[in-house]
PARO-84177 format. One line per field, with one value per residue (C-alpha): x, y, z; residue number from 1; chain; residue in three letters. Coordinates in nm, 3 decimals, decimal comma, padded with zeros to 5 digits. Example, Ala and Ser with C-alpha at 12.3 -4.5 7.8 and 13.67 -1.06 7.14 Angstrom:
<pts>
px = 01,230:01,367 .
py = -00,450:-00,106 .
pz = 00,780:00,714 .
nr = 1:2 .
kette = A:A .
rest = ALA:SER .
</pts>
This chain:
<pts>
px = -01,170:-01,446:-01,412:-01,663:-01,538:-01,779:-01,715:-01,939:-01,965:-01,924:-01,899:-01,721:-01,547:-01,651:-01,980:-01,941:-01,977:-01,653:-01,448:-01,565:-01,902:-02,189:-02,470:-02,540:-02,670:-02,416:-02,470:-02,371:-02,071:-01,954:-02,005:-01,814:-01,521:-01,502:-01,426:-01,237:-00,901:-00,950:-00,757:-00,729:-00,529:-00,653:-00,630:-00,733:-00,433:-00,720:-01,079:-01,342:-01,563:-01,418:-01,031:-01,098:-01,264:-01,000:-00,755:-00,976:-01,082:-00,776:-00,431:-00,276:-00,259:-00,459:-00,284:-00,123:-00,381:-00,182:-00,300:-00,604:-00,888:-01,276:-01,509:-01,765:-02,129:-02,011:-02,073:-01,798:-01,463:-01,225:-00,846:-00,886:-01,256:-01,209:-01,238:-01,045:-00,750:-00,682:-00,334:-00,433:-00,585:-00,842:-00,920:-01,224:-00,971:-00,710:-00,989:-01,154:-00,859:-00,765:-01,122:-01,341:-01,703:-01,711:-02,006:-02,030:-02,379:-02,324:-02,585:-02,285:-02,429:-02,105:-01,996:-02,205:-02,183:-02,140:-01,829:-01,684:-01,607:-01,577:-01,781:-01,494:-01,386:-01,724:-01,886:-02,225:-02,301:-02,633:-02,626:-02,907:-03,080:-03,170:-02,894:-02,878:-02,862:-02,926:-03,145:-03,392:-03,700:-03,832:-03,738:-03,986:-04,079:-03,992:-04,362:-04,397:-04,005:-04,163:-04,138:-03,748:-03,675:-03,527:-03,521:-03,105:-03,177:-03,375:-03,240:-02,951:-02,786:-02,955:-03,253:-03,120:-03,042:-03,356:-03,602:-03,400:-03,344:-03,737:-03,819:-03,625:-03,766:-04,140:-04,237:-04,084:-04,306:-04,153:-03,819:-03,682:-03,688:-03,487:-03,123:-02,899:-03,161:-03,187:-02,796:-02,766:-03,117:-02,984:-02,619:-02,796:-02,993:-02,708:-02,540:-02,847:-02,861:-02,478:-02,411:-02,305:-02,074:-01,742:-01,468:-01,592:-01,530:-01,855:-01,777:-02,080:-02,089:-02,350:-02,368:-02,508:-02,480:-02,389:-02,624:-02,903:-03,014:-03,316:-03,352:-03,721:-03,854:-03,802:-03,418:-03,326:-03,608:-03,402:-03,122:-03,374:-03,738:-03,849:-03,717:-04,041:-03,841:-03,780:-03,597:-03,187:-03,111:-02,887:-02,603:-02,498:-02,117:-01,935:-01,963:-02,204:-02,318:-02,725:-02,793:-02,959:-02,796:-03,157:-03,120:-02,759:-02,859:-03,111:-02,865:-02,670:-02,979:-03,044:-02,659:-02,675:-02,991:-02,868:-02,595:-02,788:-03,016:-02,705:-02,544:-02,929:-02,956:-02,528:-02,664:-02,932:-02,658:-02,402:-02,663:-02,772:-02,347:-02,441:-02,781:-02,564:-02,292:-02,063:-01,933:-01,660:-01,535:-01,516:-01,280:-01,439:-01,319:-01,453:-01,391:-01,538:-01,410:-01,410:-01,641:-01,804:-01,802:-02,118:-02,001:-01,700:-01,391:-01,719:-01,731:-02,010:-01,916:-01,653:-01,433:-01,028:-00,916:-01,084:-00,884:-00,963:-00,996:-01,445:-01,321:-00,988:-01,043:-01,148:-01,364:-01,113:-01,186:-01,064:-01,245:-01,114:-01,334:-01,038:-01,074:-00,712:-00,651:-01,028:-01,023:-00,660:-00,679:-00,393:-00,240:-00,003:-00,049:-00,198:-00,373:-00,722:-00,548:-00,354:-00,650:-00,586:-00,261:-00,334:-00,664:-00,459:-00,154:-00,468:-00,605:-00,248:-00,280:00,019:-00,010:00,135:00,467:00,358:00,076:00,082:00,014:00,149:00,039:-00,133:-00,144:00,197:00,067:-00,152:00,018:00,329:00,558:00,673:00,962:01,174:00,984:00,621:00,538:00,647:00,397:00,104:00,034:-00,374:-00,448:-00,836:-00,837:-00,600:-00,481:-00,278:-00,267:00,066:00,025:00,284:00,246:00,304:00,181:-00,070:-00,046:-00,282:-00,193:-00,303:-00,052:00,139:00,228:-00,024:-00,289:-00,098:-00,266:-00,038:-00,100:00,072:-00,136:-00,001:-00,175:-00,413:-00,585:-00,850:-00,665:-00,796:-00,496:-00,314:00,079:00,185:00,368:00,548:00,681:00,744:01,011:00,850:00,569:00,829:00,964:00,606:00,522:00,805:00,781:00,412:00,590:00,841:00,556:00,400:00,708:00,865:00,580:00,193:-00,056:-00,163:-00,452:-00,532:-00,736:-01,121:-01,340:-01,139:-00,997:-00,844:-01,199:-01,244:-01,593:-01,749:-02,099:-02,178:-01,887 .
py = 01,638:01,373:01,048:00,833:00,499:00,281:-00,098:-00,221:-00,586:-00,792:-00,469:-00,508:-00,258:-00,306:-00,229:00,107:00,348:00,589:00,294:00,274:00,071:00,190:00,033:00,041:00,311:00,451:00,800:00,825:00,670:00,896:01,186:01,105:01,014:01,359:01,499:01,217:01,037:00,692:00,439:00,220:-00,065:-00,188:-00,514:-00,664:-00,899:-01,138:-01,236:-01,290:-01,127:-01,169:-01,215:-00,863:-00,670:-00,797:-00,579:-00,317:-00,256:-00,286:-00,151:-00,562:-00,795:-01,095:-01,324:-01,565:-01,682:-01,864:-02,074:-02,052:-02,273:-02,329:-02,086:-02,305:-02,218:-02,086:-02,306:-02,115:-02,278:-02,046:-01,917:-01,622:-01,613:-01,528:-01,235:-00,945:-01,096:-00,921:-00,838:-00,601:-00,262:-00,143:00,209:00,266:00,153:00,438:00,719:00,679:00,708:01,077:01,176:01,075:00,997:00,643:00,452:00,124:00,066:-00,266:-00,538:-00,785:-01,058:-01,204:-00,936:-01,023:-01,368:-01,454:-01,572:-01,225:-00,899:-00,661:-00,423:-00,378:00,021:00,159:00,399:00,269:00,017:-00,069:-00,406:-00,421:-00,773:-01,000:-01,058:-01,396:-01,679:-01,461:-01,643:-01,359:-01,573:-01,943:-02,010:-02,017:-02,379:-02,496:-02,418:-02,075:-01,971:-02,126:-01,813:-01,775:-02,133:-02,302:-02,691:-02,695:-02,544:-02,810:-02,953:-02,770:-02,512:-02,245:-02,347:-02,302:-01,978:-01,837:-02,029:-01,819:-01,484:-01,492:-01,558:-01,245:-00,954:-01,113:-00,779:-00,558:-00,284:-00,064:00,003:00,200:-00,149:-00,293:-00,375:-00,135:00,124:00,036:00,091:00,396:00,584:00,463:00,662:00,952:00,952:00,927:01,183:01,431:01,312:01,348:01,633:01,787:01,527:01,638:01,482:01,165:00,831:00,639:00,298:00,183:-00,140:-00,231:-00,608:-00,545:-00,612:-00,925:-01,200:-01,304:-01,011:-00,888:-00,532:-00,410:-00,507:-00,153:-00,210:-00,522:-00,453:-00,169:-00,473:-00,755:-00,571:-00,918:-01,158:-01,382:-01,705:-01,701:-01,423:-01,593:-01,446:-01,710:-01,793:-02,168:-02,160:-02,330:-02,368:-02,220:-02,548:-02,628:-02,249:-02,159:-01,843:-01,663:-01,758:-01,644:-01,262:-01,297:-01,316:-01,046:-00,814:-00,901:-00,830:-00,469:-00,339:-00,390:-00,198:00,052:00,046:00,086:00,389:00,554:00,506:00,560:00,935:00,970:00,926:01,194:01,441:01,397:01,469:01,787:01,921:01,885:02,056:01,830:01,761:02,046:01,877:01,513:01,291:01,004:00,704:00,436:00,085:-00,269:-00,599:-00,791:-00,841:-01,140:-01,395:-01,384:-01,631:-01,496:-01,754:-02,043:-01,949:-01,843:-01,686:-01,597:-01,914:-01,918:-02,057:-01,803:-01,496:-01,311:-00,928:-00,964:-01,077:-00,926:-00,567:-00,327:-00,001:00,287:00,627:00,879:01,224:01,511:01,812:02,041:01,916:01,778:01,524:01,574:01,418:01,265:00,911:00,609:00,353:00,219:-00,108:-00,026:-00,250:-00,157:-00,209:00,117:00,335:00,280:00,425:00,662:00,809:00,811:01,041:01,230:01,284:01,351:01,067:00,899:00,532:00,271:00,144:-00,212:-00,095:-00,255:-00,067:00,280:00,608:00,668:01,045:01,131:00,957:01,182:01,532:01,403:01,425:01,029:00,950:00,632:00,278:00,227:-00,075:-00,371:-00,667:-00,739:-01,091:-01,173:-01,497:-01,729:-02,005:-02,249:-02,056:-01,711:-01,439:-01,266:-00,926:-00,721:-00,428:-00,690:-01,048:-01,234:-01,581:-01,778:-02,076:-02,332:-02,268:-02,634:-02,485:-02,668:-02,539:-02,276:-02,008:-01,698:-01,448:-01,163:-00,845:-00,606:-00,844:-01,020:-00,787:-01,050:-01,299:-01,530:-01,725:-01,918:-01,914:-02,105:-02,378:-02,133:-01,917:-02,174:-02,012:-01,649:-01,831:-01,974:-01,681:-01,509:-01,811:-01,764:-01,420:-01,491:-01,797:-01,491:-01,253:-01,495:-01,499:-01,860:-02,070:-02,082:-02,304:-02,585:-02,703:-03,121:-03,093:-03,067:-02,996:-03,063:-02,721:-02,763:-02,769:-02,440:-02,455:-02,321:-02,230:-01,989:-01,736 .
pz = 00,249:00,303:00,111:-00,103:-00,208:-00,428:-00,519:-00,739:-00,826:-01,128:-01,359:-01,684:-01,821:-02,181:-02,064:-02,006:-02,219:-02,129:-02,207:-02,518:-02,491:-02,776:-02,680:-02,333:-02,126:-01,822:-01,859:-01,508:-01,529:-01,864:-01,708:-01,426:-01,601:-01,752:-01,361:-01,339:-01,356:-01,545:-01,524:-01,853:-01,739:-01,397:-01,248:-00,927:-00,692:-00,631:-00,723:-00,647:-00,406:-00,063:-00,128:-00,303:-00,048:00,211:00,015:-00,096:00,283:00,426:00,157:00,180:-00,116:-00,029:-00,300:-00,239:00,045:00,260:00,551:00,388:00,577:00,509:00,720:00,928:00,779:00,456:00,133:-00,052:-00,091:-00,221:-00,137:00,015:00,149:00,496:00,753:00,728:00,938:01,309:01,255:00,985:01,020:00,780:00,587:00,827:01,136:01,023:00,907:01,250:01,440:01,220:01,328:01,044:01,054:00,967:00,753:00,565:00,346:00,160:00,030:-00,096:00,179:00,212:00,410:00,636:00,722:01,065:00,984:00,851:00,967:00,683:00,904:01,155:01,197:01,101:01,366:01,143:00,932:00,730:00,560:00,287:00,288:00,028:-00,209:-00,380:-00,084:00,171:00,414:00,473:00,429:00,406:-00,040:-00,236:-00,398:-00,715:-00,871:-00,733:-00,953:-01,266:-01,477:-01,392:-01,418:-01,727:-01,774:-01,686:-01,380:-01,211:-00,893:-00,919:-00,728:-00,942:-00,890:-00,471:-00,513:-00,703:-00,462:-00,207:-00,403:-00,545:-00,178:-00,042:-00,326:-00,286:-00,111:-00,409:-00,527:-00,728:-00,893:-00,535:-00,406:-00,598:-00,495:-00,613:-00,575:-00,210:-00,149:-00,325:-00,161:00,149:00,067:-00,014:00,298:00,531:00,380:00,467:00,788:00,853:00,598:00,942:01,054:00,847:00,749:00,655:00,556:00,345:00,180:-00,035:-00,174:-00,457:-00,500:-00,848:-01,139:-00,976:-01,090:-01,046:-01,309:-01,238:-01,356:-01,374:-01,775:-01,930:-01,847:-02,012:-02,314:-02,416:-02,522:-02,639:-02,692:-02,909:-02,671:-02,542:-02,361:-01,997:-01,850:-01,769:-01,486:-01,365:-01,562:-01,557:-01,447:-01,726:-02,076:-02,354:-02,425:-02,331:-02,357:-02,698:-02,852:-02,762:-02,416:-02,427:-02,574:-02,304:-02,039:-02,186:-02,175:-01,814:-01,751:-01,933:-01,800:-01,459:-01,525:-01,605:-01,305:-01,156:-01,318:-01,270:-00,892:-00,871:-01,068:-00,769:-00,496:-00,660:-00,747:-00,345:-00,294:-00,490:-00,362:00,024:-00,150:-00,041:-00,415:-00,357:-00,048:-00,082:-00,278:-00,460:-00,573:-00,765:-00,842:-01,004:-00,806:-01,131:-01,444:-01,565:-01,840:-02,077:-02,311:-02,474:-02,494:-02,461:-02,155:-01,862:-01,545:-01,279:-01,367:-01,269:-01,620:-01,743:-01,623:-01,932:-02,016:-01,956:-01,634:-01,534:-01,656:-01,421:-01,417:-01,206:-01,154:-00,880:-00,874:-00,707:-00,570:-00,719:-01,035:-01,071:-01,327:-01,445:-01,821:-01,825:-01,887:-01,703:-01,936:-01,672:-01,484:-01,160:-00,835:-00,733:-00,402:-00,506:-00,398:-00,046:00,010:-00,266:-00,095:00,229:00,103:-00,069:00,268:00,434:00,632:00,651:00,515:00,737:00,608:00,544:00,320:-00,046:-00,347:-00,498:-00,459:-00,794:-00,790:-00,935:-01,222:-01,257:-01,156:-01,428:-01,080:-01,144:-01,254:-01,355:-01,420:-01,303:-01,311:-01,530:-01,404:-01,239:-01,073:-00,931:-00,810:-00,810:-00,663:-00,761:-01,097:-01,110:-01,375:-01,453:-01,698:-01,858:-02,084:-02,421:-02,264:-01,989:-01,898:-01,689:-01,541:-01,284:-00,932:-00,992:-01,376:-01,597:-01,806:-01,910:-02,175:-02,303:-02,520:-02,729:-02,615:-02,917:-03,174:-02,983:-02,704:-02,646:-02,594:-02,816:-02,961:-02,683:-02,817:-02,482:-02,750:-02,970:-02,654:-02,348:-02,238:-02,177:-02,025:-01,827:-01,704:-01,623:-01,423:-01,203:-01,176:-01,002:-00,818:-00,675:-00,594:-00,426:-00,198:-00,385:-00,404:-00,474:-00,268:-00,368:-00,127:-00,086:00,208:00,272:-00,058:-00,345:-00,345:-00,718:-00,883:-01,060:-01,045:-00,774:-00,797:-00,542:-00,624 .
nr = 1:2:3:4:5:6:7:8:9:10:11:12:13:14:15:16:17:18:19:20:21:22:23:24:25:26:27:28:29:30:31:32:33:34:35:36:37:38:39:40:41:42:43:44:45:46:47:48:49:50:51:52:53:54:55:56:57:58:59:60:61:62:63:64:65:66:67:68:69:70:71:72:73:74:75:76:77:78:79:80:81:82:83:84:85:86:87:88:89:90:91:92:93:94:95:96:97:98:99:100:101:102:103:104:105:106:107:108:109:110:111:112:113:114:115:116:117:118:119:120:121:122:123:124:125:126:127:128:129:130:131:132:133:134:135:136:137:138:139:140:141:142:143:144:145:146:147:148:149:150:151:152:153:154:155:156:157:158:159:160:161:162:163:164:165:166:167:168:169:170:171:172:173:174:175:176:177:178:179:180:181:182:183:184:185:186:187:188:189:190:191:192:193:194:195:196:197:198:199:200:201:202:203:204:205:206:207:208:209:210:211:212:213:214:215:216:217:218:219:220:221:222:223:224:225:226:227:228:229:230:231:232:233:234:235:236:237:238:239:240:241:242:243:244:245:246:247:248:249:250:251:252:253:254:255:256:257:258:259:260:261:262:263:264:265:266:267:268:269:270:271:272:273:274:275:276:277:278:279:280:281:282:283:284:285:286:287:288:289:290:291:292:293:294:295:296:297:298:299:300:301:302:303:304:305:306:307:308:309:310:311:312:313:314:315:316:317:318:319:320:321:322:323:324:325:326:327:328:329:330:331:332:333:334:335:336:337:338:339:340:341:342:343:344:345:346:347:348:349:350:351:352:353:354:355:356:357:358:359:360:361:362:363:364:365:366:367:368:369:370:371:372:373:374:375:376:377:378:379:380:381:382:383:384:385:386:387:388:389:390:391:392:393:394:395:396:397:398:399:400:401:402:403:404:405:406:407:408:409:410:411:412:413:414:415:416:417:418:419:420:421:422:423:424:425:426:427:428:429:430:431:432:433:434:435:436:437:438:439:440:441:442:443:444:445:446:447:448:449:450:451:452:453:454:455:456:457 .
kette = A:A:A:A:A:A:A:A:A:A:A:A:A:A:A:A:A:A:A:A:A:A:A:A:A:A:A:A:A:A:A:A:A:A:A:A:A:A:A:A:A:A:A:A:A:A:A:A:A:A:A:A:A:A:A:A:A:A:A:A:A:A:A:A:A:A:A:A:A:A:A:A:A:A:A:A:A:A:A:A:A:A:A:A:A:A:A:A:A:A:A:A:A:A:A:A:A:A:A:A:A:A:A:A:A:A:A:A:A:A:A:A:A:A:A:A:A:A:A:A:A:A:A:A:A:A:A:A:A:A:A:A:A:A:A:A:A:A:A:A:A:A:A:A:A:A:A:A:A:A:A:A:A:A:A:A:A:A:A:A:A:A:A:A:A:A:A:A:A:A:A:A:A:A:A:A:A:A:A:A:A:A:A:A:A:A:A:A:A:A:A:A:A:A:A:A:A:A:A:A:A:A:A:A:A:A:A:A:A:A:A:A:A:A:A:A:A:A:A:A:A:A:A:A:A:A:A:A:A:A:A:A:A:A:A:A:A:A:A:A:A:A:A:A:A:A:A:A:A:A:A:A:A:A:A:A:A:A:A:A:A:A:A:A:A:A:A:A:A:A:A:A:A:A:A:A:A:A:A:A:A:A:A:A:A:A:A:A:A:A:A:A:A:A:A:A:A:A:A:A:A:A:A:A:A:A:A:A:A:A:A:A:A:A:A:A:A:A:A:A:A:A:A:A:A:A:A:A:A:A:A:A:A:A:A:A:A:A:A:A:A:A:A:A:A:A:A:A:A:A:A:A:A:A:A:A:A:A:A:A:A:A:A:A:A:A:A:A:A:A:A:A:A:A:A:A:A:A:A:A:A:A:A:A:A:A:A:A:A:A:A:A:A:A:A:A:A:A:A:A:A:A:A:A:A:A:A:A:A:A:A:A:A:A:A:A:A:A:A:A:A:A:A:A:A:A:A:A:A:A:A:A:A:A:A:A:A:A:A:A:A:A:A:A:A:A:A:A:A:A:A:A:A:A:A:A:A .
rest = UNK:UNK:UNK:UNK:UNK:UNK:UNK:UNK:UNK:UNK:UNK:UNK:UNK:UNK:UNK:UNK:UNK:UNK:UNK:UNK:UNK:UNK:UNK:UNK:UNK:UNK:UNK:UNK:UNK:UNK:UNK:UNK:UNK:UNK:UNK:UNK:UNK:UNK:UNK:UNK:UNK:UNK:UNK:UNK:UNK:UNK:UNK:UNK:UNK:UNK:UNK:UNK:UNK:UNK:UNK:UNK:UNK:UNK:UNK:UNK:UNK:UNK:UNK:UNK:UNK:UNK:UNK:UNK:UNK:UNK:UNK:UNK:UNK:UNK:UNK:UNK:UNK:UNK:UNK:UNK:UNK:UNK:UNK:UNK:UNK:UNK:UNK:UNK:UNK:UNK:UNK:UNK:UNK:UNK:UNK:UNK:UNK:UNK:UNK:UNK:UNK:UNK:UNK:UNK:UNK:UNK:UNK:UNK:UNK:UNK:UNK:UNK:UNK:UNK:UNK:UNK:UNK:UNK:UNK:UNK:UNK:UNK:UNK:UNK:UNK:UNK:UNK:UNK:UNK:UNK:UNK:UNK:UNK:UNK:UNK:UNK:UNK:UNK:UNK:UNK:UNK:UNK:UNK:UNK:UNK:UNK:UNK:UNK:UNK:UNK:UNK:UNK:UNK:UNK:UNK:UNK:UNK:UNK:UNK:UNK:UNK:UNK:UNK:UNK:UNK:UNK:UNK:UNK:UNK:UNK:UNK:UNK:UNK:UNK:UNK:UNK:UNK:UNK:UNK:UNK:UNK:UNK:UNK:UNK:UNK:UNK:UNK:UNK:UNK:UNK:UNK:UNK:UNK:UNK:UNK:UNK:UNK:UNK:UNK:UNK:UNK:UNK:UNK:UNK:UNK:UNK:UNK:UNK:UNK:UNK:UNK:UNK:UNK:UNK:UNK:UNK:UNK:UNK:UNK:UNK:UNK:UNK:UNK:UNK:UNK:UNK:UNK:UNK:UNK:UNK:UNK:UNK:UNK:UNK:UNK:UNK:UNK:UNK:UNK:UNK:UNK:UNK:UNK:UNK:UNK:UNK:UNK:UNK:UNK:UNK:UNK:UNK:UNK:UNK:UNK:UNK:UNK:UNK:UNK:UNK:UNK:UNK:UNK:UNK:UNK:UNK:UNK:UNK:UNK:UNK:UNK:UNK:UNK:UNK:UNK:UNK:UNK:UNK:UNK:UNK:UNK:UNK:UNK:UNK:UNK:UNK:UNK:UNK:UNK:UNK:UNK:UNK:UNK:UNK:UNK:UNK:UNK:UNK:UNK:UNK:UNK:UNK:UNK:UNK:UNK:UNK:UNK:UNK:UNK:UNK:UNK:UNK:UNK:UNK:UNK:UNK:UNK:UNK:UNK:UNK:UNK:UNK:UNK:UNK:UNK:UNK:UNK:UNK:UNK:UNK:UNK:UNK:UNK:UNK:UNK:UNK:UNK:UNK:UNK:UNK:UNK:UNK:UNK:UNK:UNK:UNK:UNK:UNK:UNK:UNK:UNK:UNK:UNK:UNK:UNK:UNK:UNK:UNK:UNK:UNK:UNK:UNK:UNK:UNK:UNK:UNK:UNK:UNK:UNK:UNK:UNK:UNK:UNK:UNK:UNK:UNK:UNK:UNK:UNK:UNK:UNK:UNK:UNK:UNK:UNK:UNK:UNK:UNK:UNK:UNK:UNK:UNK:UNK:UNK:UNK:UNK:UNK:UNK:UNK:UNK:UNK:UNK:UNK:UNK:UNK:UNK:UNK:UNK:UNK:UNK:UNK:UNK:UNK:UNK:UNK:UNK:UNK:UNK:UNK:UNK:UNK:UNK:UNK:UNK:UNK:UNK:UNK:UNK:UNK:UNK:UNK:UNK:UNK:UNK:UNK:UNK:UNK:UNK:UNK:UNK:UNK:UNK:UNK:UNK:UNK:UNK:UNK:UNK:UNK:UNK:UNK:UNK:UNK:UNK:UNK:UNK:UNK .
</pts>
């Protein structure tokens, strides 16, 4: 079989609709997830961006980041944002070696920094330009962004990153130019032109609906047709507070008809899998890095404290061209880094020993037997997650600022009962403290690396 992976950013699982969303648009996505084994409870080992790919591309946890250092050029702090390291060998490494056509399209610009590597095992590789602070062109001044800038955003990062991003989509024309619709044309066309070249291995990664949101006007006026404020396409990392509760439903409507440019260009790319009739023949997996704060719990973006379900829960589904599993829906506790080893065994491929993660599939063919799973542990920055099937507790990595919260009562974690139950909390924090091989880092060095606000996740 050939193999399709797709990683898109920033998508929240409550936004979609086969996981029980009702008023945004993913057709796309629904009808996928009727060929298609979904997974209900899926987590990532580590956020954001970067410290996720490393284990998505390569089958190896990245938490808990050790020897973590700074990457010279890159304005992004964060355990865990580095290279791909050289002792480890990546999906594309292995699939090339078994004789697989190789191919990486991906406009997440961090990839692509020169400081990073996630290219490494591709026989080709098209990187899509443009993405947030990508430094494609000269930014755009502070006058010429008016109609995207809002009076918090002034001489702030923000207003960085939209002098940049408004500078990079100035030559947009039509909705085929925009972002996600770039990366997913572009899949379809290299799968005409290598229709031919069988088995093989594409990994497409769609930096959208990662912000800024900037969906072409029919899109977000499907979720706010009265709104007449400036467009938010930039959400101010933090708290709800100096954001009017127009400019808030703004936001959202920016964030949801993204995701729906998304699912419609994602439709383009498998119907192109179809029309080559390579949709009997490949095996296609597909997964979310993370989701994205929009103001629930007070508060606004990717944040570490805020390791909460619009953040932590994942979209997971795994198709296969025989159908298997099509329909069945996953409640256990499973890795997105469980993919790897899982498309490997898939493939017959036999997954390196030292590989992380379960093979998901007897999961789904009823062939497991005995105890799954019991925990899950992800690490941000300088705080960890630890999830059972009943409880989740985040905490800070020295064992302060501690939130925990019954899951059977309380599924959105909205009443912290760290006070009344200190020690279960106690025990979940050391169960991260021993999956994390008897201690967590705690950086002092260089930027102060316990700040949990970074701006440029």
């Amino acid at each position: 079989m050939n193999l399709v992976m797709i990683i898109i950013d920033s998508l929240r699982k409550d936004h979609v609709g086969c996981y029980g969303n009702n008023w945004i648009e993913t057709p796309t996505l629904n009808s996928l997830a009727e060929e298609s084994v979904v997974f209900e409870a899926a987590y990532p080992e580590s956020l954001p961006t970067l410290p996720q790919r490393r284990a998505m591309h390569t089958g190896k946890f990245t938490f808990p980041f050790r020897g973590y250092y700074p990457r010279k050029g890159d304005v992004v702090k964060i355990y865990g944002w580095e290279p791909i390291p050289e002792e480890q060998t990546t999906l594309a490494e292995m699939l090339r070696k078994a004789g697989y056509q190789t191919c990486l399209i991906c406009d997440s610009y961090h990839c692509f920094k020169p400081s990073m590597n996630f290219h490494r095992g591709f026989n080709q590789f098209q990187w899509i330009r443009g993405q947030e602070m990508d430094r494609l062109r000269r930014p755009l001044t502070r006058d010429a962004i008016a109609d995207v800038l809002l009076p918090w955003m002034l001489s702030t990062h923000v207003e960085a990153i939209l002098g940049q991003y408004m500078a990079n989509i100035s030559d947009r024309k039509g909705e085929d130019d925009y972002f996600a619709s770039k990366v997913f044309l572009t899949a379809s066309q290299w799968l005409e032109e290598n229709k031919t070249s069988q088995p093989f291995f594409l990994l497409v990664d769609c930096f959208d609906p990662h912000e800024p949101w900037d969906p072409p006007e029919e899109y977000w006026r499907k979720y706010d047709p009265s709104y007449s404020g400036t467009r938010v396409i930039m959400p101010r990392y933090g708290g709800t507070n100096g954001i009017s509760e127009s400019e808030l439903n703004n936001m959202r409507a920016q964030y949801a008809g993204e995701v729906t440019l998304v699912d419609k260009y994602l439709g383009k790319f498998l119907d192109k899998m179809r029309s080559l009739n390579l949709w009997d023949n490949t095996l296609l997996f597909l997964v979310s890095d993370h989701g994205h704060k929009l103001g629930e719990h007070g508060l606004i973006g990717k944040l570490p404290p805020g390791m909460y379900p619009e953040l932590m829960d994942l979209v997971m589904m795994i198709r296969h061209p025989a159908g298997t599993g099509a329909g069945i829906r996953i409640g256990e506790l499973v890795y997105n880094v469980d993919q790897v080893v899982t498309a490997l065994n898939l493939l017959g491929i036999a997954a390196p020993d030292q590989l992380d993660g379960k093979d998901l599939w007897p999961l789904v063919t009823g062939s497991h037997h005995g105890r799954w799973r019991d925990h899950l542990t992800a690490g941000f920055q300088d705080y960890v997650w630890v999830r059972t099937k009943d409880y989740s507790l985040i905490s800070r990595n020295d064992g302060t600022h501690q939130s925990l919260f019954d899951l059977r009562s309380d599924s959105g974690q909205f009443n912290n009962i760290v006070s009344e139950a200190p020690e279960l909390a106690r025990g979940l924090f050391q169960q991260a403290i021993e999956d994390a091989g008897g201690s967590l880092p705690i950086y002092t060095t260089g930027r102060a690396m316990g700040e949990w606000y970074q701006p440029l996740f």
